[in-house]
C-alpha positions in Angstrom: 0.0 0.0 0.0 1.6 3.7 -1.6 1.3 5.9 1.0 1.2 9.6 -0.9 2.7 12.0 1.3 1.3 15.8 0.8 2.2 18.9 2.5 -0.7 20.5 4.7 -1.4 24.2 4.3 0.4 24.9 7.6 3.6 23.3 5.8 3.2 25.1 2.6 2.9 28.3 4.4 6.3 27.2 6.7 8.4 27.0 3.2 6.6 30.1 1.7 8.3 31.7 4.7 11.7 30.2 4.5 11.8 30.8 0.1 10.1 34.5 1.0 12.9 35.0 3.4 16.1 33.9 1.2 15.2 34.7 -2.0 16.4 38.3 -1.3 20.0 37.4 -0.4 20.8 35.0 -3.2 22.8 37.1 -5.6 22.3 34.7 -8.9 18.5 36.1 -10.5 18.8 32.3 -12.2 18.6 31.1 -8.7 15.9 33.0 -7.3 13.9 32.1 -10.3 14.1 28.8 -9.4 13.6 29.1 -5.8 10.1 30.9 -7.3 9.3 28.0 -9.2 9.5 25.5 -6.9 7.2 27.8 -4.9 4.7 27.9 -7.9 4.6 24.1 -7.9 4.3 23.4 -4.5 0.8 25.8 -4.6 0.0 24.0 -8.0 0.7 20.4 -6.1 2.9 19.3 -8.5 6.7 20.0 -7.2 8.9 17.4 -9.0 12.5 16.3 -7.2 14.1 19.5 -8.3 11.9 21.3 -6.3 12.0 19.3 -3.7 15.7 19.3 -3.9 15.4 23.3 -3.4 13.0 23.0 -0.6 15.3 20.7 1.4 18.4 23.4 0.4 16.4 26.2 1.8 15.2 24.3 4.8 18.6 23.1 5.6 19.9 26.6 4.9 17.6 27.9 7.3 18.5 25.3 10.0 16.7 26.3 13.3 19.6 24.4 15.2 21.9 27.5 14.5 19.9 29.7 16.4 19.6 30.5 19.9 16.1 31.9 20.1 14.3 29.4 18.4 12.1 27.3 20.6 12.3 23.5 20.9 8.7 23.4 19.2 10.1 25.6 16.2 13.2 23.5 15.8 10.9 20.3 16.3 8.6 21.3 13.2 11.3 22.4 11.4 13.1 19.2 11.9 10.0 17.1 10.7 9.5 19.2 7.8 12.9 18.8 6.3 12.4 14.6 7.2 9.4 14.6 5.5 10.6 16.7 2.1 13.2 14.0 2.5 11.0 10.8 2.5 9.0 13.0 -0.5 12.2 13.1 -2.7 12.6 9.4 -2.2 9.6 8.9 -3.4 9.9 10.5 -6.7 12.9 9.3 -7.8 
């Protein structure tokens, strides 16, 4: 039995976040343009493994472990997150 793992809206509006928030600071506009892509697809509900690929780059670059305010819940959620983009980009390739 194919389990088919999906992002809730909560999730969706998580990574909105993290793309929204380092999009800005990435100097190549090819880049950024791809970050905005994979944000397209992921509303569309149809991000491929590139995008999921960029997901998990963002999350990971975004890594709540680095900083000290973050609560144990944030770095909790984020830390499922990022597993479950991971056990999504297993599943598409």
């Amino acid at each position: 039995m194919d389990i088919e793992l999906r992002y809730t809206d909560e999730e969706v509006a998580v990574i909105d976040g993290v793309i929204a928030s380092i999009c800005p600071r990435m100097p190549q506009e090819s880049l950024q343009n791809a970050f905005r892509s994979a944000h397209e697809h992921l509303h569309e509900g149809n991000a491929d493994a590139a995008d999921l690929r960029r997901i998990i780059s963002a999350l990971e670059f975004t890594d709540p472990g680095q900083c000290t305010s973050c609560s144990k819940e944030s770095y909790r959620n984020m830390t499922n997150l990022l597993l479950k983009t991971k056990a999504m980009l297993r599943a598409a390739i």
